[in-house]
Structure formats: structure tokens, C-alpha cells
C-alpha positions as CSV (number, residue, x, y, z in Angstrom):
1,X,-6.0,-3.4,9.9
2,X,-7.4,0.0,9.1
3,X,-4.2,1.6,9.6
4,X,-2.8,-0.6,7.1
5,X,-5.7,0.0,4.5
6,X,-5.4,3.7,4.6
7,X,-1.7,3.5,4.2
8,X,-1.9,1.3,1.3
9,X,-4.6,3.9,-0.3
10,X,-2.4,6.7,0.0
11,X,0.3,5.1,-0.8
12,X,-1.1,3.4,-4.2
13,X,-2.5,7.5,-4.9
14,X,0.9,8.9,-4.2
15,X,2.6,6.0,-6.5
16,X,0.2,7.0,-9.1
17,X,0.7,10.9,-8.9
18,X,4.2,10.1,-9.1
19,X,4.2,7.6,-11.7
20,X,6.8,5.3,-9.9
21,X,7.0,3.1,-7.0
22,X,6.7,3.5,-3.5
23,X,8.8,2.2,-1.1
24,X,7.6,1.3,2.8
25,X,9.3,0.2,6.0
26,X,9.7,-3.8,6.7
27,X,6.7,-5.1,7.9
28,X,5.1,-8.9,8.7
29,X,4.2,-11.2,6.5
30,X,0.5,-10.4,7.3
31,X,0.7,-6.6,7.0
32,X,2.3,-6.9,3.4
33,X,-0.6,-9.5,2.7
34,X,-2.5,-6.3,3.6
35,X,-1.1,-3.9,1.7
36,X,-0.5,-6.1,-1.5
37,X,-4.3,-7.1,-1.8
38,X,-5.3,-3.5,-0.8
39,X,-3.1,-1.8,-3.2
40,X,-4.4,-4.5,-6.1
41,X,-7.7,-3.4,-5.5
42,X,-7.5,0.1,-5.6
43,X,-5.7,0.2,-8.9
């Protein structure tokens, strides 16, 4: 689950540097649960 929270962090800083979205390989149900609420909070 830590994996997952840094790559939501620098994934939500690169998407903001770059002013668009990001896109990420497939993943569960649970890891995009992960991400989603991770990249929500670090907005």
C-alpha cells in the first residue's frame, strides 16, 4: 500500500507540473481505490 501511495503522489505532482492528466497501467479494483482517494487528498 505504500507503493501505491507514493505513486499516486508523484503522479498527482507530475499531473499538476504538466497541467493535464496522467495515465497509469490497469490495476485492481482496490489499488485504483488507492490511488483515487490518495490523489483526492493530495490536491
Amino acid at each position: 500500500m505504500q507503493a501505491l501511495t507514493r505513486l499516486a503522489e508523484r503522479m498527482a505532482d507530475k499531473a499538476r507540473q504538466r497541467g493535464e492528466p496522467i495515465s497509469l497501467e490497469p490495476m485492481t479494483a482496490y489499488e485504483r481505490r488507492i490511488i483515487h482517494k490518495r490523489s483526492l487528498i493530495h490536491i
